[in-house]
Every structure is written in structure tokens, then in C-alpha cells.
C-alpha positions as CSV (number, residue, x, y, z in Angstrom):
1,X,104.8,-19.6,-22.7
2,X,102.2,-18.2,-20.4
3,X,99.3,-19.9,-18.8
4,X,96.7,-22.4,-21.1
5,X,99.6,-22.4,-23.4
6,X,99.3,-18.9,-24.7
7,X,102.5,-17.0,-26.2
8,X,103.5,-14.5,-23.9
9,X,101.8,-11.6,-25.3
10,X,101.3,-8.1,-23.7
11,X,98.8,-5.3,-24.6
12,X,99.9,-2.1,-25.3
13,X,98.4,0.0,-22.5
14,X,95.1,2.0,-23.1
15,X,95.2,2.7,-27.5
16,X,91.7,5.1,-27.0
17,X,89.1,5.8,-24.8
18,X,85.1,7.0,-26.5
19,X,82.8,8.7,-24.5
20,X,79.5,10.8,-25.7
21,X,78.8,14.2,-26.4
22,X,75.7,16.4,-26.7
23,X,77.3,18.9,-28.0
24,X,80.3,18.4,-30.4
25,X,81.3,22.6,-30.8
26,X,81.6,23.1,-27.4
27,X,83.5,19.6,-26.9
28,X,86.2,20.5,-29.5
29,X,86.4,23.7,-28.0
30,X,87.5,22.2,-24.4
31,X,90.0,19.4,-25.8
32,X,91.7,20.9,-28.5
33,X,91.6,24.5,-27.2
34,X,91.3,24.4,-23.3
35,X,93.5,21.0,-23.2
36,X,95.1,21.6,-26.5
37,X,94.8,18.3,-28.0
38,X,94.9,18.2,-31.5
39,X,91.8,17.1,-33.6
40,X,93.2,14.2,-35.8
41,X,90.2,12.6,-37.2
42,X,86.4,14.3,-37.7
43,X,85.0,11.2,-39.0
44,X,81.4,9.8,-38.1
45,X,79.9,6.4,-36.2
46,X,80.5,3.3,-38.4
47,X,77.7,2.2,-36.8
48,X,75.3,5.2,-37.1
49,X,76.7,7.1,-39.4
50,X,74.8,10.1,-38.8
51,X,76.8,10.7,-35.8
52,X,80.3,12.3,-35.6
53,X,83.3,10.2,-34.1
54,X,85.5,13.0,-32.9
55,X,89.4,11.8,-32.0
56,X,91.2,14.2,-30.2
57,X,94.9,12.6,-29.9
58,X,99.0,13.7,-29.4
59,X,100.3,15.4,-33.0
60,X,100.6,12.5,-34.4
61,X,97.5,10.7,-33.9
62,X,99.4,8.1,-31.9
63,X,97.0,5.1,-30.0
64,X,97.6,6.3,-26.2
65,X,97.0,9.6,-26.4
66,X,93.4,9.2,-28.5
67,X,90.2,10.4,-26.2
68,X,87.2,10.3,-28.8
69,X,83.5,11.3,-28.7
70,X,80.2,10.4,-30.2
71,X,78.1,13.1,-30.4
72,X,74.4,12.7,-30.1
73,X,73.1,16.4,-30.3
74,X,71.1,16.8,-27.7
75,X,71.4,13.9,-25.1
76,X,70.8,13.8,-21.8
77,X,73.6,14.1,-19.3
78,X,74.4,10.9,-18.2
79,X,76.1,9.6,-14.8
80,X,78.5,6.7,-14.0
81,X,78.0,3.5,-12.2
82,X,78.7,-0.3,-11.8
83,X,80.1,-1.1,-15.0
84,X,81.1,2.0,-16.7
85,X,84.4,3.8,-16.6
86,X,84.4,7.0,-14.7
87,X,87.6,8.8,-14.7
88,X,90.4,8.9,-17.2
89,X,94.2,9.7,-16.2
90,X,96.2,11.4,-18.4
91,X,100.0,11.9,-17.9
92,X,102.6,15.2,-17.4
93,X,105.8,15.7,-16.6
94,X,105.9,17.3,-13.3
95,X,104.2,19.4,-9.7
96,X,104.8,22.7,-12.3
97,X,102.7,20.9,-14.9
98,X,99.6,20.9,-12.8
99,X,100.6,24.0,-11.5
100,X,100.1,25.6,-15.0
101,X,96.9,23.7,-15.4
102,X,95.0,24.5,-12.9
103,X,95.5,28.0,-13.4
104,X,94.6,27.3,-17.3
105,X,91.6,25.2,-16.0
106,X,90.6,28.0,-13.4
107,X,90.6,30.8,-15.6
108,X,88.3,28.4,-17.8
109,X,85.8,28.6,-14.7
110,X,86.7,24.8,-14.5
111,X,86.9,23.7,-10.8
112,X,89.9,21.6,-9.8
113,X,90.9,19.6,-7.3
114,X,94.4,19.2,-6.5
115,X,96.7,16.7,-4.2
116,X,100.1,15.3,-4.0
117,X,101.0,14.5,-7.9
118,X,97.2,14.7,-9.1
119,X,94.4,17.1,-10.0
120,X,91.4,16.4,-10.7
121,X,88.4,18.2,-12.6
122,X,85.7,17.5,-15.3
123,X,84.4,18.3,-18.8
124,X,82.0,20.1,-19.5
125,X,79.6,17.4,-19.4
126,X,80.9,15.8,-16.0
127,X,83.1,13.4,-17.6
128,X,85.7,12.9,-15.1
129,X,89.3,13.6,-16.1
130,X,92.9,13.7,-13.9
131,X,96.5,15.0,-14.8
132,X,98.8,12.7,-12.6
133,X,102.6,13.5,-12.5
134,X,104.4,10.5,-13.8
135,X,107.9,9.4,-14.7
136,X,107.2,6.8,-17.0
137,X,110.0,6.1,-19.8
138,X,107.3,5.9,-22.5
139,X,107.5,8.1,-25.6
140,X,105.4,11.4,-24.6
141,X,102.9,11.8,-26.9
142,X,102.1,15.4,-26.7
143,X,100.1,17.6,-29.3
144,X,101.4,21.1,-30.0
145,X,99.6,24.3,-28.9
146,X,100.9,27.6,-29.3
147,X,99.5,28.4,-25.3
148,X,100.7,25.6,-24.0
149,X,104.5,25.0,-23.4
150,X,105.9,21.2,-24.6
151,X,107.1,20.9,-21.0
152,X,103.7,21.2,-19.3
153,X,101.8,19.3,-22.5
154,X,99.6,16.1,-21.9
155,X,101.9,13.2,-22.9
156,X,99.1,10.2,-23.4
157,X,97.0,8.1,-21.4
158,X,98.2,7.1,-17.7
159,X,95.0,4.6,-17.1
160,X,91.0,4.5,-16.6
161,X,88.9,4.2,-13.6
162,X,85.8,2.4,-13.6
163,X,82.6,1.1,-11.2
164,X,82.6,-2.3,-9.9
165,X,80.5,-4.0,-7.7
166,X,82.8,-7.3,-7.5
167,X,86.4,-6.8,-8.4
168,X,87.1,-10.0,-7.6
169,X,84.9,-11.5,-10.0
170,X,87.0,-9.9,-12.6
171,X,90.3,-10.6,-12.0
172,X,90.4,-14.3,-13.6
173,X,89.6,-12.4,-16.7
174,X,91.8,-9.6,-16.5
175,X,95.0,-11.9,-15.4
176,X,94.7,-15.0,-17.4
177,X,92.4,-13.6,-20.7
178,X,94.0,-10.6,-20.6
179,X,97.4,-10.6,-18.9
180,X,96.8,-7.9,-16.5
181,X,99.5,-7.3,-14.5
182,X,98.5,-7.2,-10.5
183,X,99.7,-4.3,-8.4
184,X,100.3,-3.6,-5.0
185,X,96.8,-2.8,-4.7
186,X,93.9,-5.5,-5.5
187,X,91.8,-3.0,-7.4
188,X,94.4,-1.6,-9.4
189,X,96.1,-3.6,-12.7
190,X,98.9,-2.9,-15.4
191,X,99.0,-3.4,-18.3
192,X,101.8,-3.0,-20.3
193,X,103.4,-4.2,-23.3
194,X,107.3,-3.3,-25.0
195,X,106.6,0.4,-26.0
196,X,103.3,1.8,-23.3
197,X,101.8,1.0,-20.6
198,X,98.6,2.2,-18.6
199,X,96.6,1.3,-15.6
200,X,92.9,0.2,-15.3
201,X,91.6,0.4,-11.7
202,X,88.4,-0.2,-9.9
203,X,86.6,1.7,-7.3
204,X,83.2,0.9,-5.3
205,X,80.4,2.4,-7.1
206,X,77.5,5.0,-6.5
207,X,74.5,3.8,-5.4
208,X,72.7,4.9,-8.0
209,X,72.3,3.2,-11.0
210,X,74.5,4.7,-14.1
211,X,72.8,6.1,-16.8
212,X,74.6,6.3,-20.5
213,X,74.4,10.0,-21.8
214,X,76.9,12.6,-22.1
215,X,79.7,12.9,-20.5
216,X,80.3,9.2,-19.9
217,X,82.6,6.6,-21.3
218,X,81.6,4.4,-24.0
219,X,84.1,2.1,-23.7
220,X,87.9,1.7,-23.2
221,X,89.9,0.3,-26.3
222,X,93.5,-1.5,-25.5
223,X,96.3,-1.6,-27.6
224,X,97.5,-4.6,-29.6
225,X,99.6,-5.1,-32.6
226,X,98.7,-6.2,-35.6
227,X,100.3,-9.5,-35.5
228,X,98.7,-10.4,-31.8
229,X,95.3,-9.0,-32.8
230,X,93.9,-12.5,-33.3
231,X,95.1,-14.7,-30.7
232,X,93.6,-12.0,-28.7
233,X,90.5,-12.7,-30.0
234,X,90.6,-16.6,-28.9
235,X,92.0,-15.8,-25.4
236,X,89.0,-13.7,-24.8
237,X,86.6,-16.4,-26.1
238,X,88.7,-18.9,-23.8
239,X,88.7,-16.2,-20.8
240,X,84.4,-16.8,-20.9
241,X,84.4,-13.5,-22.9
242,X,81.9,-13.0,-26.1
243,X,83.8,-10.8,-28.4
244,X,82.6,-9.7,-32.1
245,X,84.2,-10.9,-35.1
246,X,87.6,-8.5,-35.7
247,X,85.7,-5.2,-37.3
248,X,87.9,-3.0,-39.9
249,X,87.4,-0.1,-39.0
250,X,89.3,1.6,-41.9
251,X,91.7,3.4,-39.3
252,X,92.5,0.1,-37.0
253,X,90.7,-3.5,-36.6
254,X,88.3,-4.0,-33.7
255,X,87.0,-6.6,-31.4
256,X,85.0,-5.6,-28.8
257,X,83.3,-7.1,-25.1
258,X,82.7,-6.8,-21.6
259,X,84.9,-7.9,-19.0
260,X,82.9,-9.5,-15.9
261,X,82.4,-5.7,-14.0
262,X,80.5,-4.9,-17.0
263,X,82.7,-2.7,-18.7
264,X,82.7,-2.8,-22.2
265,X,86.3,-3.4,-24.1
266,X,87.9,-3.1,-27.2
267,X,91.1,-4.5,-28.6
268,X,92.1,-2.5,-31.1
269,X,95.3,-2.6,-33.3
270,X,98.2,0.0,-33.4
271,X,97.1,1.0,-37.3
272,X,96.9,1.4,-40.3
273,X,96.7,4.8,-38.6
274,X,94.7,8.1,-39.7
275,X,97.1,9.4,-42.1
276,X,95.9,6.5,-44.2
277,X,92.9,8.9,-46.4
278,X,94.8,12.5,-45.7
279,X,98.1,14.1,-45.4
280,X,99.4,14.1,-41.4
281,X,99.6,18.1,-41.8
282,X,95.7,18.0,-42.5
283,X,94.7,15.7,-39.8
284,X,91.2,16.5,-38.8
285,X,90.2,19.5,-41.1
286,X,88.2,18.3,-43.3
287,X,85.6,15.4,-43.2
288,X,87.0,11.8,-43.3
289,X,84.6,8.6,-44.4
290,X,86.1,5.3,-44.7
291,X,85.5,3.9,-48.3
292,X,82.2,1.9,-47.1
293,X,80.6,5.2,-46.0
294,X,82.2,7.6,-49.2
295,X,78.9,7.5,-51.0
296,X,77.0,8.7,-48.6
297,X,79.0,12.0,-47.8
298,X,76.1,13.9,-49.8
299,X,73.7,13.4,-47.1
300,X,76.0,13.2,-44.1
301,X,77.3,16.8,-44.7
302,X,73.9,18.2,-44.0
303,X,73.5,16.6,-40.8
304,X,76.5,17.3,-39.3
305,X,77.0,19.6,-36.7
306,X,79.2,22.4,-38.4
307,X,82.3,22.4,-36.6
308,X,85.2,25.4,-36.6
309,X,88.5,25.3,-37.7
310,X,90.4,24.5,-34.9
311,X,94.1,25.2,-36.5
312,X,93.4,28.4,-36.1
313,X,94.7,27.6,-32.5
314,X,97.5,25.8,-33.9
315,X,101.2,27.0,-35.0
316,X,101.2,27.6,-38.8
């Protein structure tokens, strides 16, 4: 047993990340072309459903590869700070990998930066994003694109980096509520469970105050299984946390909170998965609406930002 008498439960790593869009065209345009993940779910905000919730995830549609977007045509451009995630890591396979990327990424007119086993760059709303080289045993979750060999593919989420103005004062949470695992650095955490792992990681922040918008992170979701989604409720609560009632989100359950740096978290559960309301082959090319939301499709559609078909990038 682990500590206050919890089982010894792990999360799964990072399951998704949502950040905000002001412009949802453009956005599909840089992940699923540029970055060539594949757009699983075109669904809309099940908490304003005028708004698209774009997922953008491995073939599959697997939790750890999932970066999502609200768009909110029109927002202003937004900046990180104390309390809000600012960079997310994904995973490749090797020094070639980012070798191929940031010549994709260059001829993109995308500026990169590039070190030992990292590069660095951003959307095109600022959001930052890294490739890090890792050897990691977890399954690779990597999308298929007919420009952009399996080799040199994304394979899922590495970790998050967020602003905080007193790590300290969140690692109680993170360890005992959460079960973090500490690392050789005091700013930097693990969390892993049997199948994935990821990293969550703090840094000192700006000193200017963030401002929500595009091209920031919503929040980060972590992975649990079904079975553990509960309990992980009532070790938040007894962590100090205030999470919401589990929310069914059609697609996978919810709870959501901030941890004490102010970022805001959700546990969310490995399923049912989006091939639950349309055929895995189809994944994102047509309008999805949970069953609570299906009666209003007739005056969603109109609203909508019209959106291309992205398999036309995709193999037939």
C-alpha cells in the first residue's frame, strides 16, 4: 500500500493536452499537415458548444499522443505565466529525427532552435512545442503521413512544462495526491504508470502576468484507467484539491482541478475511445456530437468554422 493507505496506483503519463485557437483552418493545417498528426475527432466544447474541440492524436487516437484545441475565432493572442503550462515535449526516435524536422519546420518559415537531443520552435500562435530524442520502451504512437517517414514520426507525448512561482509548494500534492515520481532534479517529476509515462516540469516564470488566448494551454489531462478513475478523485480531495464531480464526456470520464502552482488538471480515463460514434478509418472527417449535443447539430453546422478535408494528405 502507499502512503494514507492508498493502493499503489500510477497514472498513465500525459492522456491529452488542450490549448486555444483563433483560428481553427490554419491550426489543422500546421498539426496534421506540417506535423502530420492525424485529425481523430472534429467535435465541439461540451461546455460551449458553439466552439470546435479539435484532437489531433497518433493513427489511432491513442491517450498520449492527443494535443487538442478550442477554437475561439478570433481571440487574442495570449502569453504564458505563473500557472499555465508553456511548452509541450513530444517524443522521436533519434539526432536524424530532428534533423528531418527542422528542415520540414524551416522550409515552413518556422524558426527552430536546436541543442543536444532537443529542438525547439512554436505554433503558429506562440504555443511552445519541443521534439526531444528519447529511448523510452513505450509503444510509439505515431500517425501516418505520406511526407513523413515512420522512422522520423512523433511517437506521443514526452511531458509539459509549466510556470511556477513556488515549486515547492506543489510538491506535497504532486507526490502524495498524485504519486509523482521525483527526479534528479527538484523541478522536474515522472509520472508513469505500466504502459506510458511522461514528465511534468516547472520553470521560474515571466514577469509578466499570463494572459489566456491563443496559443496557450488550457489544461493538461493525465491518464488513468477506468478502474482507478475514482479513487483518484478522493486522493485529490484528500491531497487539499477541489475536483468536479467525474464528467462523461462521451469519449472518456473527467475530473478536473488545479494543483497548488495554479495549473489546471484533468484526470481523464483511457476510453471508451473515439471510435465509439464512427468507424476508426473515418476518424475525424465528418462532425462528431456526443448524444447530449445530437439535437442540436442543425444549428451548430452553421457556426462552425468550415474546415478541409485533411485525408487528402493522408495515404488512401
Amino acid at each position: 500500500m502507499a502512503a494514507h493507505g492508498w493502493a499503489d496506483v500510477r497514472l498513465e503519463g500525459v492522456h491529452h493536452v488542450t490549448a486555444i485557437t483563433a483560428d481553427a483552418p490554419r491550426n489543422l493545417d500546421f498539426y496534421a499537415r506540417v506535423l502530420g498528426l492525424r485529425l481523430v475527432k472534429k467535435t465541439v466544447n461540451q461546455d460551449d458548444p458553439t466552439v470546435y474541440h479539435l484532437f489531433y492524436a497518433d493513427e489511432q487516437g491513442s491517450a498520449g499522443s492527443d494535443i487538442t484545441f478550442f477554437e475561439y475565432p478570433k481571440a487574442r493572442r495570449g502569453r504564458a505565466g505563473a500557472g499555465m503550462v508553456h511548452r509541450v515535449s513530444w517524443r522521436v526516435g533519434s539526432e536524424d529525427a530532428l534533423e528531418f524536422w527542422g528542415g520540414r519546420l524551416g522550409r515552413e518559415g518556422v524558426a527552430v532552435e536546436r541543442a543536444s537531443g532537443q529542438l525547439r520552435f512554436q505554433d503558429p500562435e506562440g504555443l511552445g512545442l519541443e521534439l526531444v530524442v528519447s529511448g523510452a520502451a513505450d509503444e510509439q504512437l505515431v500517425a501516418e503521413h505520406p511526407e513523413i517517414p515512420v522512422d522520423v514520426a512523433l511517437r506521443g507525448f514526452d511531458g509539459v512544462r509549466a510556470f511556477s512561482s513556488d515549486a515547492e509548494a506543489s510538491r506535497p500534492f504532486l507526490e502524495d495526491a498524485l504519486a509523482f515520481d521525483p527526479t534528479h532534479s527538484p523541478t522536474i517529476w515522472e509520472v508513469r504508470g505500466e504502459r506510458r509515462g511522461s514528465t511534468y516540469a516547472f520553470d521560474p516564470p515571466p514577469p509578466d502576468q499570463g494572459i489566456g488566448g491563443a496559443g496557450t494551454v488550457h489544461h493538461v489531462a493525465w491518464a488513468s484507467t477506468m478502474a482507478d478513475h475514482e479513487e483518484w478523485r478522493q486522493r485529490v480531495v484528500a491531497g487539499g484539491g477541489t475536483p468536479t464531480p467525474v464528467i462523461d464526456r462521451f469519449y472518456f470520464r473527467s475530473i478536473y482541478f488545479r494543483e497548488p502552482s495554479g495549473v489546471l488538471f484533468e484526470i481523464a480515463t483511457i476510453g471508451p475511445g473515439f471510435a465509439t460514434d464512427e468507424p476508426q478509418d473515418r476518424l475525424g472527417e465528418a462532425l462528431s456530437l456526443p448524444p447530449a449535443f445530437e439535437h442540436l447539430r442543425d444549428q451548430l453546422e452553421p457556426v462552425l468554422t468550415p474546415l478541409p478535408d485533411v485525408r487528402t494528405h493522408r495515404p488512401a
